[in-house]
MDTraj code that builds the backbone (N, CA, C; nanometers):
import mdtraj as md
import numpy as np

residues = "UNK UNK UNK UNK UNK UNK UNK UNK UNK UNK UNK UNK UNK UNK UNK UNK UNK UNK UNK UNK UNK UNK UNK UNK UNK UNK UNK UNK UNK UNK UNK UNK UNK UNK UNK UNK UNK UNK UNK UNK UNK UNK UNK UNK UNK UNK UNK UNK UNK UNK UNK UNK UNK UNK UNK UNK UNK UNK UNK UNK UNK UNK UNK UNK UNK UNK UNK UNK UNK UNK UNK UNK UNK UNK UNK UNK UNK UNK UNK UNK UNK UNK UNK UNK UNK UNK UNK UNK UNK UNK UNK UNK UNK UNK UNK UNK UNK UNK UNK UNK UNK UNK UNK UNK UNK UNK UNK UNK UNK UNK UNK UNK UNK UNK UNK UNK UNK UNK UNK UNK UNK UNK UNK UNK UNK UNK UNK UNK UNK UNK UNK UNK UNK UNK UNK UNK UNK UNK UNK UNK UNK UNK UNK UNK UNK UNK UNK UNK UNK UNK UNK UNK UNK UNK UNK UNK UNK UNK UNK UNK UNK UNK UNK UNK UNK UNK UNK UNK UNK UNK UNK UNK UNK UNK UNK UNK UNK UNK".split()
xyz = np.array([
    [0.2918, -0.9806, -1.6301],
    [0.2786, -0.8970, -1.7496],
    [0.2527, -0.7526, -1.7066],
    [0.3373, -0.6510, -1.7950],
    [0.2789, -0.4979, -1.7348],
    [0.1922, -0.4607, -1.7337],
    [0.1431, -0.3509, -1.6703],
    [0.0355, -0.2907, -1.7112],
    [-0.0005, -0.2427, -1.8623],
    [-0.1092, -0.2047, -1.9761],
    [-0.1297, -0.1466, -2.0554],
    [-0.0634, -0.0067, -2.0392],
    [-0.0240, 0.0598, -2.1229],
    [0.0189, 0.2290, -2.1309],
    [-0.0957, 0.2816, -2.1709],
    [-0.1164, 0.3788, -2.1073],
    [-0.2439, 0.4717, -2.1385],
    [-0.2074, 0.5376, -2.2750],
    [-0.3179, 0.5944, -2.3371],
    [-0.3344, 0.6660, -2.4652],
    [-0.2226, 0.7542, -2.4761],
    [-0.1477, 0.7482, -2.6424],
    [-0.0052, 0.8314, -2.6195],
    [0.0799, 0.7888, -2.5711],
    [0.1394, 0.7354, -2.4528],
    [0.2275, 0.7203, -2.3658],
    [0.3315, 0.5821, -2.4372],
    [0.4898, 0.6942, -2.4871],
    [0.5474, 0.5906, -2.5737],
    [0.5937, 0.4770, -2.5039],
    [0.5872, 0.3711, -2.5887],
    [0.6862, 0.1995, -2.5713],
    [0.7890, 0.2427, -2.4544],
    [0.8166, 0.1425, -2.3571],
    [0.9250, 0.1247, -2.2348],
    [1.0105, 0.0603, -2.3454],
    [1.1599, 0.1492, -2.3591],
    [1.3032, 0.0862, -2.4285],
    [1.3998, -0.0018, -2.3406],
    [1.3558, 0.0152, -2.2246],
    [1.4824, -0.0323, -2.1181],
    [1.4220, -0.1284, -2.0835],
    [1.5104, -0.2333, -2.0283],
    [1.5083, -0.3959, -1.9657],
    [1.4766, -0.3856, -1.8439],
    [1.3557, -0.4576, -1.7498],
    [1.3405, -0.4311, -1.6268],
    [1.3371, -0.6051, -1.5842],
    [1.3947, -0.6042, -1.4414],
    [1.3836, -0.7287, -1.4447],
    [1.3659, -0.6901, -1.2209],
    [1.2347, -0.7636, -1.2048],
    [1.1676, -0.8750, -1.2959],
    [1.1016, -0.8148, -1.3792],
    [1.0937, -0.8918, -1.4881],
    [0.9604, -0.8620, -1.5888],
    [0.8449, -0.8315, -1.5928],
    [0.7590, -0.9423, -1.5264],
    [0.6168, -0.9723, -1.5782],
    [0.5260, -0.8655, -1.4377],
    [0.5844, -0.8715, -1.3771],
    [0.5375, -0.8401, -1.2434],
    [0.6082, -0.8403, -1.0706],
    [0.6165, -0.7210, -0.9735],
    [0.6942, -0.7205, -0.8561],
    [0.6352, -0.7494, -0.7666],
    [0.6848, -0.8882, -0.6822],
    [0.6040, -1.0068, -0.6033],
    [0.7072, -0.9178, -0.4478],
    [0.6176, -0.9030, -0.4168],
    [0.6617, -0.8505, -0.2350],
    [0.5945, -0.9154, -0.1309],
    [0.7161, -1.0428, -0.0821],
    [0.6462, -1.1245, 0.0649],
    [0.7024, -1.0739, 0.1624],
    [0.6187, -1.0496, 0.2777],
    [0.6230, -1.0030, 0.3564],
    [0.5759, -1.0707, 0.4929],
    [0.6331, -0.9509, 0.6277],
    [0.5171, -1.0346, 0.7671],
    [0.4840, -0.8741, 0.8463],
    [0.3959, -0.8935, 0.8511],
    [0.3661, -0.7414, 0.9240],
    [0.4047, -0.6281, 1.0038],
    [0.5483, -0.7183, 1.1123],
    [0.5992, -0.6495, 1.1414],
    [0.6917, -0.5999, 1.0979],
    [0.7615, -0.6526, 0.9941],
    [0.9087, -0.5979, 0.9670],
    [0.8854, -0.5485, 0.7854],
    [1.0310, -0.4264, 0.7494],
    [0.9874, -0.4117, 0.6231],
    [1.0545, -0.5195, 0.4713],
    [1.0264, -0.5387, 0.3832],
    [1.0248, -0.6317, 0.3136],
    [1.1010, -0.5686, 0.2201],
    [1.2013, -0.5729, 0.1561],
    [1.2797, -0.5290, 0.0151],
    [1.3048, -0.5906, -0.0782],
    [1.3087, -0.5731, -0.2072],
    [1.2751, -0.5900, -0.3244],
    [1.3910, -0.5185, -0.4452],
    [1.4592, -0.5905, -0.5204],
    [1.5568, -0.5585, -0.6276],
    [1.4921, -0.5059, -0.7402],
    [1.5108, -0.4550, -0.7792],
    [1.4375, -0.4071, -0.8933],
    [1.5810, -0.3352, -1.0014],
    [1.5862, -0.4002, -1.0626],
    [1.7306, -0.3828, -1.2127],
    [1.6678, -0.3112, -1.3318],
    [1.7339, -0.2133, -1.3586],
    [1.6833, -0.1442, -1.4968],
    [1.8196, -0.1298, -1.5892],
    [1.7408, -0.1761, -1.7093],
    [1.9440, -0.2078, -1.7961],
    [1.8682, -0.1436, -1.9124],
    [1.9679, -0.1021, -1.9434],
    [1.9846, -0.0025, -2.0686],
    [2.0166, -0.0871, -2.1950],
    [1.9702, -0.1329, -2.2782],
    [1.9830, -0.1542, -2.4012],
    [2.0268, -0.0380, -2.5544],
    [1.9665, 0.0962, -2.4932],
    [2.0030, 0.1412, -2.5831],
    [2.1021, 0.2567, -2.5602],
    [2.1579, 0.3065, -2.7220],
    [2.2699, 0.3436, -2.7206],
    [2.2910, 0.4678, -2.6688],
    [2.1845, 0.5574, -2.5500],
    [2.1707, 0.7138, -2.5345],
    [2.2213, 0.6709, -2.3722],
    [2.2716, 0.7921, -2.3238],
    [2.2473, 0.7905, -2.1768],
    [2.0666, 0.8087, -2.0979],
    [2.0420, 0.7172, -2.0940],
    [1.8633, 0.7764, -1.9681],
    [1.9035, 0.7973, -1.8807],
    [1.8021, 0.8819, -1.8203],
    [1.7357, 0.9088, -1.7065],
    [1.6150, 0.8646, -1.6338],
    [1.6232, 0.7876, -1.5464],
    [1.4712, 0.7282, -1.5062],
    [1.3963, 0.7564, -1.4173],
    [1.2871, 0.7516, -1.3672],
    [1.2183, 0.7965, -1.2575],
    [1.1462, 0.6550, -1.2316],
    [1.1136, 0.5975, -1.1325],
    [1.0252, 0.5205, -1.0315],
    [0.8820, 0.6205, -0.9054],
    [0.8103, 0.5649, -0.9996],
    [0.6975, 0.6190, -0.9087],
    [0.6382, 0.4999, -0.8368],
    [0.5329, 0.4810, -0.6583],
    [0.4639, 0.4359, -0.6745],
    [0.3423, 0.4441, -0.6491],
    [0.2586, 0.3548, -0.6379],
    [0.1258, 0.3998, -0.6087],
    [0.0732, 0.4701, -0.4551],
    [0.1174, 0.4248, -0.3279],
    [0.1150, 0.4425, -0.2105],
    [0.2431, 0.5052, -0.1160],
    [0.2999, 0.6564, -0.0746],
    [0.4327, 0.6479, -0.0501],
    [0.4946, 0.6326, 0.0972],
    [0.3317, 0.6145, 0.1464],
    [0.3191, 0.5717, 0.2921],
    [0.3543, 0.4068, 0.3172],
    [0.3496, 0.3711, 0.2238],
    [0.3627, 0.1796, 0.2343],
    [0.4837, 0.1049, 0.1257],
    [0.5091, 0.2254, 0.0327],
    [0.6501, 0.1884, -0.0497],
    [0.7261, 0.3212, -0.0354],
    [0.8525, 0.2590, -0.0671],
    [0.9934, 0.3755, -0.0365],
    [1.0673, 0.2958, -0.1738],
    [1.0892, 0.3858, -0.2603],
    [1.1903, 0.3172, -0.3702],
    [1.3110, 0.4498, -0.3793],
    [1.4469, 0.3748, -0.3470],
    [1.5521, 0.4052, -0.3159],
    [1.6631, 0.3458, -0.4551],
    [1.7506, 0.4385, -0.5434],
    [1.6971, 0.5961, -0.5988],
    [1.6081, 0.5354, -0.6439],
    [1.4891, 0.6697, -0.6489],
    [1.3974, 0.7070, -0.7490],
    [1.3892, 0.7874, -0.8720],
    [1.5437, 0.8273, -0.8376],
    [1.6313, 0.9019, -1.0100],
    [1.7015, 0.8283, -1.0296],
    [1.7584, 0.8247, -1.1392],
    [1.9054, 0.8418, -1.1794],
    [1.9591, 0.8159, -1.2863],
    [2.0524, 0.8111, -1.3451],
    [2.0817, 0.7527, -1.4745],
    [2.1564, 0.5991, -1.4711],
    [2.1336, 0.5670, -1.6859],
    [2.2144, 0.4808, -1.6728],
    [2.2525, 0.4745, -1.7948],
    [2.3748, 0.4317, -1.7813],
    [2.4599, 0.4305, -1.9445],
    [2.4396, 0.3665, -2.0456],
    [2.4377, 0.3180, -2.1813],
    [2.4057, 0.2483, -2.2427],
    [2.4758, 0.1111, -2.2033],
    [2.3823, 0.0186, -2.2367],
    [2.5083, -0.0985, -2.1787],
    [2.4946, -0.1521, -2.0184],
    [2.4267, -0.0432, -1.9726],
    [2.4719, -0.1089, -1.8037],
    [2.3534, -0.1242, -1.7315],
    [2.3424, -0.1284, -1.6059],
    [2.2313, -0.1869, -1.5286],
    [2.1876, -0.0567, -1.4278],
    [2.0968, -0.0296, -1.3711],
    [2.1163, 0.0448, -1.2259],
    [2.0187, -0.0321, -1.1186],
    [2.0352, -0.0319, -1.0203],
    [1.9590, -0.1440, -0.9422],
    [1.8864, -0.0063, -0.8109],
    [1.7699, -0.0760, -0.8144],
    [1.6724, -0.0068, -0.7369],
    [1.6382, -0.0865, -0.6673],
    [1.5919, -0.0549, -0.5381],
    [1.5216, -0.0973, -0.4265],
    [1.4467, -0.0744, -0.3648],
    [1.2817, -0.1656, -0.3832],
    [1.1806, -0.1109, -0.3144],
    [1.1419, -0.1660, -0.1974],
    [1.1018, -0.0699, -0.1271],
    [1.0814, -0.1137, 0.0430],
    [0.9237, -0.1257, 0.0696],
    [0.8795, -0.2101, 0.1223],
    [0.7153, -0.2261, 0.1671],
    [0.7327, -0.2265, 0.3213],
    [0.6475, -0.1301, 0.3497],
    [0.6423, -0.0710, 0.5023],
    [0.5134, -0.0996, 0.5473],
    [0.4629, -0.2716, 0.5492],
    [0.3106, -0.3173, 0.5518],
    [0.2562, -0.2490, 0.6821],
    [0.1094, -0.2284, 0.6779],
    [0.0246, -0.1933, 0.7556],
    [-0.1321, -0.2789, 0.6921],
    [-0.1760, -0.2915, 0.8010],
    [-0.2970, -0.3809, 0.8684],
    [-0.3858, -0.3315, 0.6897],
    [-0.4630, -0.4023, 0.6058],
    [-0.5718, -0.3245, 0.5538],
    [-0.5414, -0.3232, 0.3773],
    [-0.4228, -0.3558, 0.3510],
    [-0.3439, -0.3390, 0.2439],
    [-0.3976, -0.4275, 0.1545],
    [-0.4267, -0.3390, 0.0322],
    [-0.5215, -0.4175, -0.0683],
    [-0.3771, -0.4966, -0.1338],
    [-0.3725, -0.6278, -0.1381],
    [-0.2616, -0.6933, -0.2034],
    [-0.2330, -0.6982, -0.3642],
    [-0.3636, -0.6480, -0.4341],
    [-0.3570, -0.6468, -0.5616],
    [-0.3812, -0.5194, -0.6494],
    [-0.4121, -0.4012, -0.5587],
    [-0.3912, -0.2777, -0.6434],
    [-0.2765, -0.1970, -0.6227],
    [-0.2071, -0.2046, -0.6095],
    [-0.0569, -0.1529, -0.6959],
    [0.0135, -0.1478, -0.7137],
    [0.0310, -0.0615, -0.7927],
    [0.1703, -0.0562, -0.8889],
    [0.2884, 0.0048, -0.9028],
    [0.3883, 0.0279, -0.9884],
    [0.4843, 0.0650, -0.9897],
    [0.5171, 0.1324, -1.1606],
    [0.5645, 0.3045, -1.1531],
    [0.5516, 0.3257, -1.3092],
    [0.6876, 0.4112, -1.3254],
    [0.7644, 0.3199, -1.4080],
    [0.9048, 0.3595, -1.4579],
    [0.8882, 0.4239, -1.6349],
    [0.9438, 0.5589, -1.5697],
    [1.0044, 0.6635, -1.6661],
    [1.1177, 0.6608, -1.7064],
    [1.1741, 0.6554, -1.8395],
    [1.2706, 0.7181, -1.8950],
    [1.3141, 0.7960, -1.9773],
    [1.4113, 0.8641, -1.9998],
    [1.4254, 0.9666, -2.1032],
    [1.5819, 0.9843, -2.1630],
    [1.6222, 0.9966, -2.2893],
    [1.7288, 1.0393, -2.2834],
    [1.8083, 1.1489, -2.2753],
    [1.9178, 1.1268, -2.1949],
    [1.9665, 1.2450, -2.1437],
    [2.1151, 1.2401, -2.1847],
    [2.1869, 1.3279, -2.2197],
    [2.3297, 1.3546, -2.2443],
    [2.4211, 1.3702, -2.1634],
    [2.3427, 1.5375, -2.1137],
    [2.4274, 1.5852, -1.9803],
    [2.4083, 1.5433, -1.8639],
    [2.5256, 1.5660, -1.8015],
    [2.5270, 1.5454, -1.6132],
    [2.4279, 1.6358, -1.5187],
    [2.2974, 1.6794, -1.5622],
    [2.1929, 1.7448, -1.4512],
    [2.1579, 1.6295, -1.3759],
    [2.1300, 1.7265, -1.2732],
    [2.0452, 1.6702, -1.1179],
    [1.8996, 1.6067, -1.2168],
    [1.9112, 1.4843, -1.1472],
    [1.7966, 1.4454, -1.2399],
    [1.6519, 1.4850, -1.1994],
    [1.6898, 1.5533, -1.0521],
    [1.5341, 1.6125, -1.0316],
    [1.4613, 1.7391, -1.1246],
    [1.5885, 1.7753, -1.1740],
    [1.6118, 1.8635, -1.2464],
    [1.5041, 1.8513, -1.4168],
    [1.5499, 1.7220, -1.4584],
    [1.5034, 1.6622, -1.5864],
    [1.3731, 1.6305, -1.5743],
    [1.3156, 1.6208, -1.4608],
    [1.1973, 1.5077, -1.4251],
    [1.1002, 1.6795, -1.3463],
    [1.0027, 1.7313, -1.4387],
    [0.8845, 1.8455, -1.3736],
    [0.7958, 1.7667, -1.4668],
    [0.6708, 1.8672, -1.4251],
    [0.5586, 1.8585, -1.4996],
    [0.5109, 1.8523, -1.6770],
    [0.6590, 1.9440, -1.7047],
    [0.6451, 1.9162, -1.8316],
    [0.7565, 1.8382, -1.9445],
    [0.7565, 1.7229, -1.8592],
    [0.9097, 1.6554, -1.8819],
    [0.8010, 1.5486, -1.9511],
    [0.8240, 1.5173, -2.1188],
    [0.7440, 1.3901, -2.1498],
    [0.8384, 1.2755, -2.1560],
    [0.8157, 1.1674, -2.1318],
    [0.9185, 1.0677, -2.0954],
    [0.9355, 0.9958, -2.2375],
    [1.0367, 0.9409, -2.2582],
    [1.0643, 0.8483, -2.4280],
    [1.0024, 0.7282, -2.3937],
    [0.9327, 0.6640, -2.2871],
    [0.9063, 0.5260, -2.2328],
    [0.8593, 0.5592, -2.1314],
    [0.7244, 0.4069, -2.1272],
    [0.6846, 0.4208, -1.9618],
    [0.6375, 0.2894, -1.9863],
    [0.6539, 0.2230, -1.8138],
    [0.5539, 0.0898, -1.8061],
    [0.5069, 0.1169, -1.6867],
    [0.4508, 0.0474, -1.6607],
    [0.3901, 0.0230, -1.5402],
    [0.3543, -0.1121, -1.4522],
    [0.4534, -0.1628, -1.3825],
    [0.4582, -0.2914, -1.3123],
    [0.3705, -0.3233, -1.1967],
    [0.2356, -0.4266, -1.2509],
    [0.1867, -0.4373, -1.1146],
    [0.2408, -0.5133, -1.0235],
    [0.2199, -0.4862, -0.9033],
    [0.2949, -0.5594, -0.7754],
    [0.1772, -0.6272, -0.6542],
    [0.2696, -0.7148, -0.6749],
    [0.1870, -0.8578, -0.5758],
    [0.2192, -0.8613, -0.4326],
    [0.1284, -0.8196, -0.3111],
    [0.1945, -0.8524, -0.2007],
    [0.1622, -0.9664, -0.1208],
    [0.2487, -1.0328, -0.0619],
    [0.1913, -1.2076, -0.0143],
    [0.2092, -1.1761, 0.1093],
    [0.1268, -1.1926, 0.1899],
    [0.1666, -1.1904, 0.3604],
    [0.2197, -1.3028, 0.4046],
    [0.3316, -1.3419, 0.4703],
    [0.3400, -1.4617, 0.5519],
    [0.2101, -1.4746, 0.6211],
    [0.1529, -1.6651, 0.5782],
    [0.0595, -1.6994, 0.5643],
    [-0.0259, -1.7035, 0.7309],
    [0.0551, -1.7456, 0.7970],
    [0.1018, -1.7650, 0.9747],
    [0.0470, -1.6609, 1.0308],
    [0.0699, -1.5285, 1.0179],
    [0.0614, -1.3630, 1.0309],
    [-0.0569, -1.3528, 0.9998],
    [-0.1043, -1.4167, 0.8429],
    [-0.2286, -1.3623, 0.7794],
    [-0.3326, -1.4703, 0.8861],
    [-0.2964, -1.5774, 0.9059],
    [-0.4506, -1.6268, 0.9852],
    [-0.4304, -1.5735, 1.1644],
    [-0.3007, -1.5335, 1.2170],
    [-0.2942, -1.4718, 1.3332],
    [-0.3725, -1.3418, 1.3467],
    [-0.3583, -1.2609, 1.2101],
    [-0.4251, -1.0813, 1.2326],
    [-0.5636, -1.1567, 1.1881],
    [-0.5986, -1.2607, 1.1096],
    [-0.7830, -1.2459, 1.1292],
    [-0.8157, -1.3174, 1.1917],
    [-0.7203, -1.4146, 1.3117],
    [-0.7907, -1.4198, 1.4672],
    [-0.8088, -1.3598, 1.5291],
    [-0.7354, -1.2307, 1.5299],
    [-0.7113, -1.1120, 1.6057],
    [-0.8578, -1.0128, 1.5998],
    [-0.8847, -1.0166, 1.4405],
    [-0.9771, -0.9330, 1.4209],
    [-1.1023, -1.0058, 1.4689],
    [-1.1006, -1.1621, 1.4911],
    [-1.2178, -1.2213, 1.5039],
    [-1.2855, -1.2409, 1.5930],
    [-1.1509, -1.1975, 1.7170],
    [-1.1413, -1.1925, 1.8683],
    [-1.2052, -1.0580, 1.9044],
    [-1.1710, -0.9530, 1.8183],
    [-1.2048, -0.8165, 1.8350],
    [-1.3717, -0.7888, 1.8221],
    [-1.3965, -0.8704, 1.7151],
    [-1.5606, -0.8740, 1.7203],
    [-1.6382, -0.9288, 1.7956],
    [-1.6174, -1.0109, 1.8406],
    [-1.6264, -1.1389, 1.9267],
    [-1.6587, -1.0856, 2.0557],
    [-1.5331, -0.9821, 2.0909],
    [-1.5300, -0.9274, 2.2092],
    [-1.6838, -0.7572, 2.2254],
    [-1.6642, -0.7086, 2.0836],
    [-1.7518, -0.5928, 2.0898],
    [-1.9339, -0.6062, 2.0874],
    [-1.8877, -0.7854, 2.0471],
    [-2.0464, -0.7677, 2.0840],
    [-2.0916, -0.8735, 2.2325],
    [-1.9982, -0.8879, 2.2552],
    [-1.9915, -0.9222, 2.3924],
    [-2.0404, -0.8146, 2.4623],
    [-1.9433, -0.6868, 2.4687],
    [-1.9592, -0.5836, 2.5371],
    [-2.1024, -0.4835, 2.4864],
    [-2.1720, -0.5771, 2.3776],
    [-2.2969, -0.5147, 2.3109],
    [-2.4000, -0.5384, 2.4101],
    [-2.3868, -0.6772, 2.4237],
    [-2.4669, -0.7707, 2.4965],
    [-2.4593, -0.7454, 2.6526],
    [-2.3853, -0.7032, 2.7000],
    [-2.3346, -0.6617, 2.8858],
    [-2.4091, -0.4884, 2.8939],
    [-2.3866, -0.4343, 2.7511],
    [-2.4498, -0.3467, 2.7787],
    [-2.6101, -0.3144, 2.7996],
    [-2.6617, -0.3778, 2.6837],
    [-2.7983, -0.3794, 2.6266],
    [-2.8698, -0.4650, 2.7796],
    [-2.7899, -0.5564, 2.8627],
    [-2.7785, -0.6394, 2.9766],
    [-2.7991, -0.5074, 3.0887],
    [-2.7060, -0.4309, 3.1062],
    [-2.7473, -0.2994, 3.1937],
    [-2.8045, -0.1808, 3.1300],
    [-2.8447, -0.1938, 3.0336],
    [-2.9378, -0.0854, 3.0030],
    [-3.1049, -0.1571, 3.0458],
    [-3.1065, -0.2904, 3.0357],
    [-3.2538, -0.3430, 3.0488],
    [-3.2318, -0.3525, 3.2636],
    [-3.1222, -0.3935, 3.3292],
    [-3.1564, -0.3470, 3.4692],
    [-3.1487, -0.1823, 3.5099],
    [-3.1297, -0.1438, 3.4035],
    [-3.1113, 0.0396, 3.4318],
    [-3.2991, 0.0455, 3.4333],
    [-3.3393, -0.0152, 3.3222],
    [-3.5372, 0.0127, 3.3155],
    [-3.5762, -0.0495, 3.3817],
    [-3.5602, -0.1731, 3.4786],
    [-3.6143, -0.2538, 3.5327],
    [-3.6131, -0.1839, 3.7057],
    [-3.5283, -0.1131, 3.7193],
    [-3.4985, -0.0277, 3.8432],
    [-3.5368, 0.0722, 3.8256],
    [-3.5866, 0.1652, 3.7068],
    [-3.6605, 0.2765, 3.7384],
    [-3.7825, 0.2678, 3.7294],
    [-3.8544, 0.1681, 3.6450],
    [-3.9794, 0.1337, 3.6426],
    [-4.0371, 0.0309, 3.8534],
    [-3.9349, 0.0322, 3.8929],
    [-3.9512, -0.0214, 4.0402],
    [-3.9520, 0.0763, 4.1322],
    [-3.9057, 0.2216, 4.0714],
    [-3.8580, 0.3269, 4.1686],
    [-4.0047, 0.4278, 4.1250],
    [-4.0742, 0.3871, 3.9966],
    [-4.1676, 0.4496, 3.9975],
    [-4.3032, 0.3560, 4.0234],
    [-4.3322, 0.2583, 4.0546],
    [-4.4125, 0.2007, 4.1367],
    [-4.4101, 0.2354, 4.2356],
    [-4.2616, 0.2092, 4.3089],
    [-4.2876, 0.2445, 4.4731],
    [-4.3499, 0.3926, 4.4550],
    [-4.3118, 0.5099, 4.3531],
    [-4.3594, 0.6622, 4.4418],
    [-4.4892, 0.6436, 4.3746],
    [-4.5478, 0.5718, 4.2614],
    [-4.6559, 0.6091, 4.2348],
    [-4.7213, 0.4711, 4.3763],
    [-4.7203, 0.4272, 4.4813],
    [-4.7563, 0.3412, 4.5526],
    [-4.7649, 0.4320, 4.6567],
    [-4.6913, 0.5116, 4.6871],
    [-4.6407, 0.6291, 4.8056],
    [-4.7662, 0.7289, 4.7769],
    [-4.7803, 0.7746, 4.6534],
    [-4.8746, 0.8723, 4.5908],
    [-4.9854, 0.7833, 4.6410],
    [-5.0274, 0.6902, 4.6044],
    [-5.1588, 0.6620, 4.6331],
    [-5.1882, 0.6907, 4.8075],
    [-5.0902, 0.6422, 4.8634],
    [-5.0991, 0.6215, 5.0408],
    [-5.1766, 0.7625, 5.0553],
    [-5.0688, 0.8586, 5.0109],
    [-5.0662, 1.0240, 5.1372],
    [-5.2835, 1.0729, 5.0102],
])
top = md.Topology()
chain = top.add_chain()
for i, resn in enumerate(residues, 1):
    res = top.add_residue(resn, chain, resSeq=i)
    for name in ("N", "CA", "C"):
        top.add_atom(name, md.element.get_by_symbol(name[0]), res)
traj = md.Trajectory(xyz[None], top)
């Protein structure tokens, strides 16, 4: 199901499919792509925009363009996973507007462009499951290991005192002699 539209922000007219929500499985190393169809139901030419939440970890390829009444335009979003990735905050928010003429649609789309429609699709990311218990062995190994190296230390910091408290016996032993 979409997100709610914030206060003001008119009804989405166009068909998005999927619907309810954009499910992105993935494995850590490689990037993951995703169809994303926007169809025009109504009788104007739009213009749409795709925003998303993160643009370091999604790439949506166009992120303009139009589409005719009647027809489809197909988008494609790319997930470029990295280690840390909250799987359930975000989203994806499609603009449209109608447009007549043939402008650059970067053109149509500034700051003070109000859109005829907006939704906002939250998106699900699933890690291959394999990956997901490999990176939190990885991480478990990593802790595992730092307090190891806690313990080796705190280990030569107590023969670091145990050798100067021996180096000051002997001179306070020397002191007593002379």
């Amino acid at each position: 199901m979409p997100l709610p539209n914030k206060g003001g922000e008119p009804e989405f007219k166009l068909k998005v499919e999927p619907a309810d929500m954009i499910i992105i499985k993935y494995k850590m190393k490689s990037e993951s792509h995703v169809p994303l169809n926007i169809t025009n139901p109504t009788k104007d030419r739009v213009c749409y925009k795709v925003k998303c939440t993160d643009n370091d970890i999604f790439r949506v390829r166009p992120p303009l363009g139009f589409v005719k009444p009647g027809e489809t335009a197909s988008v494609t979003i790319t997930l470029k996973p990295k280690s840390g990735i909250d799987p359930n905050r975000h989203f994806f928010a499609i603009y449209h507007i109608a447009c007549v003429d043939k402008t650059d649609p970067k053109k149509i789309w500034n700051a003070n462009t109000k859109p005829d429609g907006v939704i906002r699709m939250q998106v699900q990311l699933e890690c291959d499951e394999k990956e997901k218990n490999e990176e939190k062995e990885k991480k478990d190994e990593k802790k595992e290991e730092k307090k190891e190296e806690k313990k080796d230390e705190k280990k030569d910091e107590k023969k670091d005192e145990k050798k100067d408290e021996k180096k000051e016996d002997e001179e306070n032993k020397e002191e007593k002699k002379e």
